[in-house]
DRENDO-1510 file (C-alpha; in Angstrom, 1 decimal, always signed):
<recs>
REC; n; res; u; v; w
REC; 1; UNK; -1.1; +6.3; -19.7 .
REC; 2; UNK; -4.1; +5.2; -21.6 .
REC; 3; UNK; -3.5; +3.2; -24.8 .
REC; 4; UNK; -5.8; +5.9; -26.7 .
REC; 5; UNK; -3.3; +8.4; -25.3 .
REC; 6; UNK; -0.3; +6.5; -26.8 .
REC; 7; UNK; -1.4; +6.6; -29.7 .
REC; 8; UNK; -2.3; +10.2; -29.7 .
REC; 9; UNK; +1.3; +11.1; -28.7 .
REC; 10; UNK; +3.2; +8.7; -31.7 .
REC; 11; UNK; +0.8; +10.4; -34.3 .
REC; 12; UNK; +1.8; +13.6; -32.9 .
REC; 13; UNK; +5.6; +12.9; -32.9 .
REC; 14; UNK; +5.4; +11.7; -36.2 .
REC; 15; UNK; +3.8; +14.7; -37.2 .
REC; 16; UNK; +6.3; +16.8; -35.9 .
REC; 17; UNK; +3.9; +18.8; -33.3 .
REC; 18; UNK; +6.0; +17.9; -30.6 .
REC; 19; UNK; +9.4; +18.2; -29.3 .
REC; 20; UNK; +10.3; +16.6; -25.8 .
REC; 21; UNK; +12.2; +18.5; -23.2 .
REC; 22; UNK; +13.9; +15.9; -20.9 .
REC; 23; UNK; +11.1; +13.7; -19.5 .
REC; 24; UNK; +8.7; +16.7; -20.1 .
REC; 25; UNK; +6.4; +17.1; -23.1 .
REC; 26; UNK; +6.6; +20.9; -24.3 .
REC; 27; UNK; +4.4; +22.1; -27.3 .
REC; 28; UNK; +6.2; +24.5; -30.0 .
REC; 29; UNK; +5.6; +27.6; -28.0 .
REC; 30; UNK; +7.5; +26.2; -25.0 .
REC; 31; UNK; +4.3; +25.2; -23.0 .
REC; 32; UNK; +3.2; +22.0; -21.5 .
REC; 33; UNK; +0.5; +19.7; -22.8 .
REC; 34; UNK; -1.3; +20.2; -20.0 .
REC; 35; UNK; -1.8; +23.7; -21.2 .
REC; 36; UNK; -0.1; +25.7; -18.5 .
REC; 37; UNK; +3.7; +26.6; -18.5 .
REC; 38; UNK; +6.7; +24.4; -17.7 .
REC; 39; UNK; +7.3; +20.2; -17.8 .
REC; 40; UNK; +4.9; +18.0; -17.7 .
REC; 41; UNK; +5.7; +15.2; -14.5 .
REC; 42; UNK; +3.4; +12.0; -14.6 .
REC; 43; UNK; +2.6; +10.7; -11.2 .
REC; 44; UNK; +1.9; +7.3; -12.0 .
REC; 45; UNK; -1.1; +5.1; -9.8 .
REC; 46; UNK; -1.7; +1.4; -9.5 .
REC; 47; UNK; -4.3; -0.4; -7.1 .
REC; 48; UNK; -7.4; -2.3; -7.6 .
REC; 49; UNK; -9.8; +0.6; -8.6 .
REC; 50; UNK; -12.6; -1.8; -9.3 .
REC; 51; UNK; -13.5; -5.3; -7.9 .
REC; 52; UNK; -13.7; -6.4; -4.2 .
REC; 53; UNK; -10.8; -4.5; -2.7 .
REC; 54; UNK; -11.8; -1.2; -4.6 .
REC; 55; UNK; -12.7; +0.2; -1.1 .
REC; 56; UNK; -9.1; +0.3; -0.1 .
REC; 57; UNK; -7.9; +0.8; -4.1 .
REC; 58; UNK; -10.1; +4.2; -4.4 .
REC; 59; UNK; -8.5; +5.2; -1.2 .
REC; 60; UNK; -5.1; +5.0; -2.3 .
REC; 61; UNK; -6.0; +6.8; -5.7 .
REC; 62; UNK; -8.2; +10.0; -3.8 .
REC; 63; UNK; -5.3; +10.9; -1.6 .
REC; 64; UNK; -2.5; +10.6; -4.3 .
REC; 65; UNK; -4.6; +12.9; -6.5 .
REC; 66; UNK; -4.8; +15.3; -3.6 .
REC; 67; UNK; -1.0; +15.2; -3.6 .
REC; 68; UNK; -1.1; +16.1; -6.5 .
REC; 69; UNK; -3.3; +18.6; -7.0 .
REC; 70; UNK; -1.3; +20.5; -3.7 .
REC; 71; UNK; +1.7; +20.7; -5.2 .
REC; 72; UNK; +0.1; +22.0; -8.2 .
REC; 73; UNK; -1.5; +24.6; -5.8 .
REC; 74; UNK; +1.6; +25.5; -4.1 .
REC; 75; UNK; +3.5; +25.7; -6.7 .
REC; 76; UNK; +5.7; +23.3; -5.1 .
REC; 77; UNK; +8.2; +22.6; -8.0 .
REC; 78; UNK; +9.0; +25.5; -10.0 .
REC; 79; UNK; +8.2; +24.8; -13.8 .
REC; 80; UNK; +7.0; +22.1; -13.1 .
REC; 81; UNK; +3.1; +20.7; -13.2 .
REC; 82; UNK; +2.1; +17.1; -11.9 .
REC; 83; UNK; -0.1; +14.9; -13.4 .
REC; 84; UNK; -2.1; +11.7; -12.2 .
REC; 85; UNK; -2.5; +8.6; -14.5 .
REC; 86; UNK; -4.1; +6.1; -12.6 .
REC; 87; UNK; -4.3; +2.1; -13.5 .
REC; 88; UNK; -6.6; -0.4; -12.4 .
REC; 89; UNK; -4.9; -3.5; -11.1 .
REC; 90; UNK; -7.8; -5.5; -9.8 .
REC; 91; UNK; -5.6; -7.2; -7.5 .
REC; 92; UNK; -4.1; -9.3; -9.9 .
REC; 93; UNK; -0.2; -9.5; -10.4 .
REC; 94; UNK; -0.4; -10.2; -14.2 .
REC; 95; UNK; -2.3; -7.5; -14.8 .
REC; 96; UNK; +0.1; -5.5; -12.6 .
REC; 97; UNK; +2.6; -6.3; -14.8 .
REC; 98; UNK; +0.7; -5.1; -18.2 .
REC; 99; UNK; +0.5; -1.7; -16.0 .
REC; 100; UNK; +4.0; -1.1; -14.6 .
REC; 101; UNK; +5.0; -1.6; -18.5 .
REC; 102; UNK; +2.7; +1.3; -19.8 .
REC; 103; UNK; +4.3; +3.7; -17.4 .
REC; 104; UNK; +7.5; +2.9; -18.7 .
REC; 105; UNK; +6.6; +3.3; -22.4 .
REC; 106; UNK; +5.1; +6.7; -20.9 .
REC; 107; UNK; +8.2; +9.0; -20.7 .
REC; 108; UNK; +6.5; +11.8; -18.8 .
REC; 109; UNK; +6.0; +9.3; -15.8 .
REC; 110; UNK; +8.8; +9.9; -13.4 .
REC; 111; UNK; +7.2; +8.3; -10.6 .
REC; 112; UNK; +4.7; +5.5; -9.6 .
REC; 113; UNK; +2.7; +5.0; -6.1 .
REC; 114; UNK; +1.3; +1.5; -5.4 .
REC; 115; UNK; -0.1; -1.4; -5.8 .
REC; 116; UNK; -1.6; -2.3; -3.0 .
REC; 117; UNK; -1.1; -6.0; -3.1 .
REC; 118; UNK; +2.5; -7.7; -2.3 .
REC; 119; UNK; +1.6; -10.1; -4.6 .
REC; 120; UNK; +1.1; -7.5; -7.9 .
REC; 121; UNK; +4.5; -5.8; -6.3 .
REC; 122; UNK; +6.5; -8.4; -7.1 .
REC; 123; UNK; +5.3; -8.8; -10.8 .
REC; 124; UNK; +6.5; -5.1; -11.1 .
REC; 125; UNK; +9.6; -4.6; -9.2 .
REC; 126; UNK; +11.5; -5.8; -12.3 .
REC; 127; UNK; +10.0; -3.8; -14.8 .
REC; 128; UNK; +10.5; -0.7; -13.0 .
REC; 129; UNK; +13.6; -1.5; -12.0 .
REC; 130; UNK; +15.2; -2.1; -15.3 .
REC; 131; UNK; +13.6; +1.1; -16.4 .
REC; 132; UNK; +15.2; +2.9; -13.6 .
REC; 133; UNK; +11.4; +4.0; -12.8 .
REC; 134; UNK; +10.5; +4.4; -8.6 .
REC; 135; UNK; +7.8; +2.7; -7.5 .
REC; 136; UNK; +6.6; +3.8; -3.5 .
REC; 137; UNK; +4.2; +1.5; -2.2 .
REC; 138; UNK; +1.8; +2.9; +0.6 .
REC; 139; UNK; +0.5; -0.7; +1.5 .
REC; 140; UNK; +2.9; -3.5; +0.1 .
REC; 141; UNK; +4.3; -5.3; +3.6 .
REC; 142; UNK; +5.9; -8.4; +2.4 .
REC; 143; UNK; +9.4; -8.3; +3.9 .
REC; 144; UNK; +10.6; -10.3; +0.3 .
REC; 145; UNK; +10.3; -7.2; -1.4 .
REC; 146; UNK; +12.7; -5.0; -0.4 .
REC; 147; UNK; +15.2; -7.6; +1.5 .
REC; 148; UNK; +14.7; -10.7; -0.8 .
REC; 149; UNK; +13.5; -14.2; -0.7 .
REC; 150; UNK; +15.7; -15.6; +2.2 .
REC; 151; UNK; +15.1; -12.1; +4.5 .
REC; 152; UNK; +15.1; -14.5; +7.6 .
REC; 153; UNK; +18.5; -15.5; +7.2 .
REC; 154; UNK; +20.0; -12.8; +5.2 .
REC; 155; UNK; +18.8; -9.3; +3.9 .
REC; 156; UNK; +19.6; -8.2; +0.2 .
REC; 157; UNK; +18.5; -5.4; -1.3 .
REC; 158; UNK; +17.4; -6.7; -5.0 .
REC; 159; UNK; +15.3; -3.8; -6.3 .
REC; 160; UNK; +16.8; -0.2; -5.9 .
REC; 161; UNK; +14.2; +1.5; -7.3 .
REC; 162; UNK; +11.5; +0.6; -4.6 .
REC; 163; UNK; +10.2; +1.9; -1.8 .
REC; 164; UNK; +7.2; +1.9; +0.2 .
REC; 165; UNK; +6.1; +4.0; +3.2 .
REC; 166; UNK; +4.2; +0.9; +5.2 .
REC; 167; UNK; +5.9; -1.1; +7.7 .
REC; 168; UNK; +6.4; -4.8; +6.8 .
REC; 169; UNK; +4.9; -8.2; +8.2 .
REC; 170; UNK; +8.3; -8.6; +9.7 .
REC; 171; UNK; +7.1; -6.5; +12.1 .
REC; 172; UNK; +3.5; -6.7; +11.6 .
REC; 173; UNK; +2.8; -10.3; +12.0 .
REC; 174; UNK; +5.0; -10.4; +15.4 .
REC; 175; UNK; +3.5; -7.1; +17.1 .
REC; 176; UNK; -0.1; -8.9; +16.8 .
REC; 177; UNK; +1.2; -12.2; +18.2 .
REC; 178; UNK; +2.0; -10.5; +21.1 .
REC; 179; UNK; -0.7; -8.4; +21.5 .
REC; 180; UNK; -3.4; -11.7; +21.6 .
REC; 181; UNK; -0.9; -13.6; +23.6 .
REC; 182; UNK; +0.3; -11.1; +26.4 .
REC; 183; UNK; -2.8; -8.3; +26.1 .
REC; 184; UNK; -5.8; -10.7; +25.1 .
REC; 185; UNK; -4.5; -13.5; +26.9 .
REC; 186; UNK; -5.0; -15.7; +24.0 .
REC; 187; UNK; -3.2; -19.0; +24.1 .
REC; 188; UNK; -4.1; -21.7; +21.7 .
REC; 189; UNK; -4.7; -20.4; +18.0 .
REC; 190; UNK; -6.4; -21.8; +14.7 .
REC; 191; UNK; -3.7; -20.1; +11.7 .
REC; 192; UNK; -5.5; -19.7; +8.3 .
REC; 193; UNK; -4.2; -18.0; +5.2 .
REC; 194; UNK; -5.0; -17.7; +1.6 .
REC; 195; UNK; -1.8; -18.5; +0.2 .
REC; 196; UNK; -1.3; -15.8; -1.5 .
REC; 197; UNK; +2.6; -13.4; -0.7 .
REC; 198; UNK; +0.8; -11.0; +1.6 .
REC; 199; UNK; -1.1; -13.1; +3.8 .
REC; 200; UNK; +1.4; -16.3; +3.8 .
REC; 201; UNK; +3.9; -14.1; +4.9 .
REC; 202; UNK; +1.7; -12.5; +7.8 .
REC; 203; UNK; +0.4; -15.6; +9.5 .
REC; 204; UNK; +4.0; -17.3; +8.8 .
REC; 205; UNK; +5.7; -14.0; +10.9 .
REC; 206; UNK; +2.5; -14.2; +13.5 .
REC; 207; UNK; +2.9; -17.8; +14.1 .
REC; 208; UNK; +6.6; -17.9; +14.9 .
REC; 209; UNK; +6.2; -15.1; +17.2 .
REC; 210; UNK; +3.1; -16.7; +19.0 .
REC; 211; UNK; +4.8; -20.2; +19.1 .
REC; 212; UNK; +7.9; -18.5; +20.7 .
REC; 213; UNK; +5.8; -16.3; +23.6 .
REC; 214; UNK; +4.6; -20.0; +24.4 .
REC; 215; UNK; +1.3; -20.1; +22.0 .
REC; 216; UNK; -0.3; -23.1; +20.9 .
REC; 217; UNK; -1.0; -24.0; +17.3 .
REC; 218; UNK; -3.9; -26.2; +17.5 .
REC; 219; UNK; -4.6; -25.8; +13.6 .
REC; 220; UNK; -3.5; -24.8; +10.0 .
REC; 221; UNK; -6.0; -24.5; +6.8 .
REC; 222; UNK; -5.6; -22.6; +3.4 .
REC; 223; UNK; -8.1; -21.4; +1.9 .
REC; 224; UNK; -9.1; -20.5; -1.6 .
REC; 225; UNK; -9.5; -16.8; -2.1 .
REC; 226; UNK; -12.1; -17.6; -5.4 .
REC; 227; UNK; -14.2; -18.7; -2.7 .
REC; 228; UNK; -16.8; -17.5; +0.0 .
REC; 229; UNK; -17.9; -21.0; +1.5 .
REC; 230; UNK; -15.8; -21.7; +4.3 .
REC; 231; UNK; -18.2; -24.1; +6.2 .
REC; 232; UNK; -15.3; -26.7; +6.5 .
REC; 233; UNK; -13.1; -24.9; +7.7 .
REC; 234; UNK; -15.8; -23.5; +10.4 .
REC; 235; UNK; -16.1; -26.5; +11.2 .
REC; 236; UNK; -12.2; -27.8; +12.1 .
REC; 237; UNK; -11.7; -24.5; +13.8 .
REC; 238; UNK; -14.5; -24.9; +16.3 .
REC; 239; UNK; -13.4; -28.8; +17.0 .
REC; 240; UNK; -9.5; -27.8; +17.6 .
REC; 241; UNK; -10.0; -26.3; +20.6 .
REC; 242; UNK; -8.8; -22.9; +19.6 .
REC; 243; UNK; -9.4; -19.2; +21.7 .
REC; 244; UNK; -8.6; -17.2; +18.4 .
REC; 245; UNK; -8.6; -17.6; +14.8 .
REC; 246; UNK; -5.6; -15.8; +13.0 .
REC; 247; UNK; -5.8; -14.9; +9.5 .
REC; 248; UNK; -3.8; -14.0; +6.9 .
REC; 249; UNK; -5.6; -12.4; +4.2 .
REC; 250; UNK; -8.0; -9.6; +3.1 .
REC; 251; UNK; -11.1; -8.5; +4.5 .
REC; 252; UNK; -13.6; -10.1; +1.0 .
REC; 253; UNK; -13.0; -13.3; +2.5 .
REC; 254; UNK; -12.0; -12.5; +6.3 .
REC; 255; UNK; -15.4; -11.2; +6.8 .
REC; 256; UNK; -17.8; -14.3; +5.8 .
REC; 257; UNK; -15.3; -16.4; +7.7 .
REC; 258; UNK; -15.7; -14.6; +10.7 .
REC; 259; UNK; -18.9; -14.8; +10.6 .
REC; 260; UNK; -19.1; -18.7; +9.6 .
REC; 261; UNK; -16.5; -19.4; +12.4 .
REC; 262; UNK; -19.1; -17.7; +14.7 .
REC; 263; UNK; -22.0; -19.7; +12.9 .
REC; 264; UNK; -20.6; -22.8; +13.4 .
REC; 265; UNK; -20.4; -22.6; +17.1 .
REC; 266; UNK; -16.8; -21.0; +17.7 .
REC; 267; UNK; -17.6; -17.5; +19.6 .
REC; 268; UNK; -14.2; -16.9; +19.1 .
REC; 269; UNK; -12.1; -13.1; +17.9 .
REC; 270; UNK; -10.6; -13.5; +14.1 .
REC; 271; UNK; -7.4; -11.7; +14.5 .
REC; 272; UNK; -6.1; -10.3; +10.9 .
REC; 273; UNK; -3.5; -7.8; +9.5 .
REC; 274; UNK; -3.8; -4.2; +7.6 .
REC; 275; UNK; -5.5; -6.2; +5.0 .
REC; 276; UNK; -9.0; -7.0; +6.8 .
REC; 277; UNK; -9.0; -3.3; +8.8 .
REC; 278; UNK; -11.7; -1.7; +6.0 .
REC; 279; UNK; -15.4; -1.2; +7.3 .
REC; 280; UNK; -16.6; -3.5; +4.4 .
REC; 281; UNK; -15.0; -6.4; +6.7 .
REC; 282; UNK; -17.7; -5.7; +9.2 .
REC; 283; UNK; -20.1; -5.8; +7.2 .
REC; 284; UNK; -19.4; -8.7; +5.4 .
REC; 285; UNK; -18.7; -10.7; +8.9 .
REC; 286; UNK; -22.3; -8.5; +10.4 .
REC; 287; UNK; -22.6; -8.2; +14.2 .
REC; 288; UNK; -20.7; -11.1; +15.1 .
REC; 289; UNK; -17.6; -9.2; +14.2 .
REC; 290; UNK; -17.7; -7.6; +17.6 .
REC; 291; UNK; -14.7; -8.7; +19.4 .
REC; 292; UNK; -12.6; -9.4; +16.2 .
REC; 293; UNK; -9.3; -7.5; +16.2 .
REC; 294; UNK; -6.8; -6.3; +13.2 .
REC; 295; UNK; -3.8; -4.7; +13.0 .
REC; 296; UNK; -2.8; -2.2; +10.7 .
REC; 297; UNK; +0.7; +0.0; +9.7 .
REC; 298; UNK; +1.1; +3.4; +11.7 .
REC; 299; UNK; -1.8; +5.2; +13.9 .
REC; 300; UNK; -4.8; +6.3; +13.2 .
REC; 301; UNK; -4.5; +9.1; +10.7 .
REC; 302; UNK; -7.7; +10.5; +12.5 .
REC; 303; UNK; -5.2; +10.8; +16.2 .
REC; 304; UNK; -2.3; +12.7; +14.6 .
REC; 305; UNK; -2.0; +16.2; +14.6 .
REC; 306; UNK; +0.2; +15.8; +11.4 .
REC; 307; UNK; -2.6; +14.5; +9.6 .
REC; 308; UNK; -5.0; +17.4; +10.9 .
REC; 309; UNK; -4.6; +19.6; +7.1 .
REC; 310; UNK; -4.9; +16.0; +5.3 .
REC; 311; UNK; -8.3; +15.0; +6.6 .
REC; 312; UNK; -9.5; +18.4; +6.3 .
REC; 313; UNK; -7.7; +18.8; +2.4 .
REC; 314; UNK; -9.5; +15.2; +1.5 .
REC; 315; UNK; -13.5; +16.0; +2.8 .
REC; 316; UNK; -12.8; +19.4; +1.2 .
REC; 317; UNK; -11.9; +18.2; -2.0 .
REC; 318; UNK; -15.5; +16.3; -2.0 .
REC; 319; UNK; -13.8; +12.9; -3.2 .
REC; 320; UNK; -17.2; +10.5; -2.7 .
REC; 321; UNK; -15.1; +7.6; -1.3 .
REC; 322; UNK; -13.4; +7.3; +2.2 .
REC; 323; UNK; -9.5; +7.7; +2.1 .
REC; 324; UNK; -9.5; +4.6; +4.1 .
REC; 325; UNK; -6.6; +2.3; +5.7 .
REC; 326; UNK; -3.8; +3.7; +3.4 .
REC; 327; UNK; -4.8; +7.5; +2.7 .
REC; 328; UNK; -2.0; +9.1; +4.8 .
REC; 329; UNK; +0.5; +6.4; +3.1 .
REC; 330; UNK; -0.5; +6.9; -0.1 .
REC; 331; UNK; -0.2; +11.0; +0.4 .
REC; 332; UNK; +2.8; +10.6; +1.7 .
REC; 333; UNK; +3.8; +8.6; -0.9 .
REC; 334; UNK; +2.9; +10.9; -3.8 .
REC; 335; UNK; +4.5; +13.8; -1.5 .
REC; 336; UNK; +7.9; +11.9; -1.4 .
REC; 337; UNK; +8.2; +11.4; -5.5 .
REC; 338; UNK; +7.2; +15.3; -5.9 .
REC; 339; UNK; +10.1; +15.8; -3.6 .
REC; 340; UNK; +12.2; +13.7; -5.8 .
REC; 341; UNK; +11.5; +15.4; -8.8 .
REC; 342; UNK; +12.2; +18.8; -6.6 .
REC; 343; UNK; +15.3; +17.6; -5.4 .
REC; 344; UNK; +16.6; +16.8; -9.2 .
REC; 345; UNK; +14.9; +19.9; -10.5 .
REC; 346; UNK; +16.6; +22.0; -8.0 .
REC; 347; UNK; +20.1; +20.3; -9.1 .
REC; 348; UNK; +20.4; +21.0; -12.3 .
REC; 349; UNK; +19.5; +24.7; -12.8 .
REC; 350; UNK; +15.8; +24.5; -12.8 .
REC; 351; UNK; +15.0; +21.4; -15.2 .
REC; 352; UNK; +15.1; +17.7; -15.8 .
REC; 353; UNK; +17.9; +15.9; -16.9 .
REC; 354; UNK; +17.5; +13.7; -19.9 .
REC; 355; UNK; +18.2; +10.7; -17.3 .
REC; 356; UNK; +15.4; +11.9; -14.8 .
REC; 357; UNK; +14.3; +8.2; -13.8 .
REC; 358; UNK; +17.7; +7.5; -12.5 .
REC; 359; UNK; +17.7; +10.8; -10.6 .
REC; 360; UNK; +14.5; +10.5; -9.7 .
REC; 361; UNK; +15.1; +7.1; -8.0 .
REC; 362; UNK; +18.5; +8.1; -6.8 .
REC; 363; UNK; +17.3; +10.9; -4.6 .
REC; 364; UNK; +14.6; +9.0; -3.3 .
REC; 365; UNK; +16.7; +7.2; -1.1 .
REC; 366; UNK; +17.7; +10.7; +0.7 .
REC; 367; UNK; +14.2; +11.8; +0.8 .
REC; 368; UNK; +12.8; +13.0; +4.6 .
REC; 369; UNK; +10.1; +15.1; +5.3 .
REC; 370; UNK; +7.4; +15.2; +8.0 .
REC; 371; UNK; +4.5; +13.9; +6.0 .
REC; 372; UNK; +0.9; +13.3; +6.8 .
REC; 373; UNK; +2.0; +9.8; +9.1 .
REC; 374; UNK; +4.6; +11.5; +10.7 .
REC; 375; UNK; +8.2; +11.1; +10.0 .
REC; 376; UNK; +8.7; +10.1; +6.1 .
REC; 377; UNK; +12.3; +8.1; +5.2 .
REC; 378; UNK; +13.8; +5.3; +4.2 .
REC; 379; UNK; +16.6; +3.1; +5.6 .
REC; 380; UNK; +18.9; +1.3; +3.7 .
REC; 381; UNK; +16.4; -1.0; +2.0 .
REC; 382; UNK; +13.8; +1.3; +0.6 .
REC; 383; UNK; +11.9; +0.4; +4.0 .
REC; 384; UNK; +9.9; +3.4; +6.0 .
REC; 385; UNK; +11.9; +4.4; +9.0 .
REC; 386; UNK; +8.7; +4.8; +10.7 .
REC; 387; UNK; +7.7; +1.4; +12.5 .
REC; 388; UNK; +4.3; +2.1; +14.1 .
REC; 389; UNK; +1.6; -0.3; +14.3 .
REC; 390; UNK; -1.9; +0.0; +15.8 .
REC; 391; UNK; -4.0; -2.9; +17.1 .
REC; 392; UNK; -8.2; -2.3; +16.6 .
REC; 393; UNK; -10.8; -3.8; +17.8 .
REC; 394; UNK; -14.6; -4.0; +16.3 .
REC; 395; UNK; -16.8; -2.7; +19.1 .
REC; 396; UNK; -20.3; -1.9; +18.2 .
REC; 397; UNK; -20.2; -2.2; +13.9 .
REC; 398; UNK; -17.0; -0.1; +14.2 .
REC; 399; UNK; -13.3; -0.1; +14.5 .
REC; 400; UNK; -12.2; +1.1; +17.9 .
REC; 401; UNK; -7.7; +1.8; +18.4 .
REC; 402; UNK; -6.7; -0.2; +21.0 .
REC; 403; UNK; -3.1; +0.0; +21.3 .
REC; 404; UNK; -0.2; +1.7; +19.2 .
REC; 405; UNK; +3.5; +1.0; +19.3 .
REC; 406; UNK; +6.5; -0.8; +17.8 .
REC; 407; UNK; +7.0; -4.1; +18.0 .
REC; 408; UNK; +9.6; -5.7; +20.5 .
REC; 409; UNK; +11.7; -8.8; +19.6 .
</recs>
């Protein structure tokens, strides 16, 4: 919640103009503060709303709102009407943090979709954890976040109250390895990342796979994020040798590498994750960019017939940005903490318990229900059940499916 808002709800308190319900604010004659009848649930937000990766960020916020706004509708939960807060992260984990601590000190939130970046998911696990406060992340694909540091070697379950709807780079990183390998007969790569959790994690998964099919590593650079000059590294790609560049990263700084690997000489595909497929990556790396490939979690939102009412809900409700990579996720997301709160609403005659968080979370992990990307659950780890992946390719300025499935080890 907004600080202004905080501050409006002490003065109130202290004033005596409120009484809380459970997790629900209530006004003297029973009603919300919302001005309708029933609780009050915050449905909490975080992505980068402003800033470079705003494209994907807005996305994220549109389709939760329109989550929202159905169950509201529908009347979905009896006595119940949701509410949006949404935060601005602008990608960074610190500020993140700041965020994931003002929904906790914000008792009506009972539920938080996002961030978008692995990196500002870590900084909040903890503080939403300790508060007993779900966080479901429609985009977050480290594998360290819900199976811990050493995931490789031996999966633990830190963090019980998150969960996230995307696949991970576990599987991610792997199912494009073998698509350039066995499908675009790629054999001897260039791997770059920008050193940051997400796209570490991607090129490390990607290169293991494509070293074990019987790839070639001709090369490894990081790169500096802060940056847009990657001339050097142009340079070293196009002297290794290399028939693909893979990189680990987002599209702000995947697209003017493209397009300097190209400039330098290499005529060579750049081969990136979920974090590069956005249109602004094509235009950043121009027509060069034709040939480049990325992969991204699930299938096209725009193929599946369960995502026929979404599409249709989203233009209708005139939203001026594009739902973009994680729409359906981040729906689906939303839709799975209204079905929480339903689930401990229904259990206990028709209201919130005083310890809704913990419920809240608790039934989370039992939650199934055919969402907008297909099949939503989550196994044992807070991961989605549903492991789908989709390789595109940018054919004339746009991005063109190429080939869906689950990744084989």
């Amino acid at each position: 919640m907004r600080q202004r808002s905080l501050i409006a709800i002490t003065a109130a308190l202290a004033a005596g103009a409120l009484t809380l319900t459970a997790c629900g604010s209530r006004d003297d004659d029973g009603g919300s503060d919302s001005g309708g009848d029933g609780t009050t649930v915050v449905i909490g937000v975080d992505a980068p709303l402003t800033g470079d990766l705003s494209a994907l960020g807005l996305g994220i916020k549109n389709s939760v709102d329109l989550a929202v706004k159905t169950a509201n509708k529908d009347k979905y939960v009896e006595g119940v009407t949701f509410k949006l807060e949404a935060t601005d992260d602008q990608g960074q984990p610190s500020v993140g943090q700041q965020n994931a601590s003002k929904f906790v000190a914000d008792k009506d939130v009972l539920g938080v979709v996002g961030p978008l970046n692995s990196s500002v998911g870590e900084s909040m696990q903890k503080v939403f954890d300790t508060a007993k406060l779900v966080e479901v992340s429609p985009a977050n694909t480290g594998p360290s976040l819900t199976q811990g540091p050493d995931w490789r070697t031996k999966k633990v379950r830190t963090y019980k109250s998150y969960f996230r709807t995307a696949t991970t780079d576990a599987i991610q990183g792997p199912f494009a390895a073998q698509y350039v390998y066995n499908d675009a007969k790629k054999k001897k790569v260039f791997v770059i990342d920008d050193k940051k959790t997400y796209g570490a994690g991607l090129a490390a998964t990607f290169t293991e796979e494509f070293k074990k099919l019987g790839g070639k590593v001709v090369g490894t650079e990081h790169i500096n994020p802060d940056t847009k000059d990657f001339s050097s590294v142009a340079t070293k790609v196009k002297n290794s040798g290399a028939d693909v560049v893979y990189y680990g990263g987002e599209y702000p700084q995947a697209g003017p590498l493209s397009k300097q690997i190209k400039e330098a000489g290499a005529k060579i595909p750049l081969v990136g994750g979920d974090g590069i497929k956005d249109d602004t990556f094509i235009k950043l790396a121009g027509a060069s960019s034709d040939g480049d490939l990325a992969t991204s979690v699930g299938a096209p939102v725009e193929t599946l017939d369960s995502a026929k009412k979404f599409v249709a809900d989203y233009k209708a409700a005139g939203y001026t940005e594009d739902y973009a990579a994680y729409g359906g996720y981040s729906y689906d997301s939303g839709w799975a903490i209204i079905e929480a709160v339903k689930k401990v609403v229904e259990d206990n005659d028709g209201k919130l318990p005083d310890d809704a968080r913990a419920k809240v979370t608790e039934a989370m992990q039992n939650v199934s229900f055919d969402g907008v990307t297909g099949k939503v659950s989550f196994d044992e780890f807070g991961d989605a059940t549903n492991k789908q992946l989709t390789v595109y390719s940018v054919e004339n300025g746009a991005f063109d499916d190429v080939k869906s499935g689950t990744y084989t080890g």
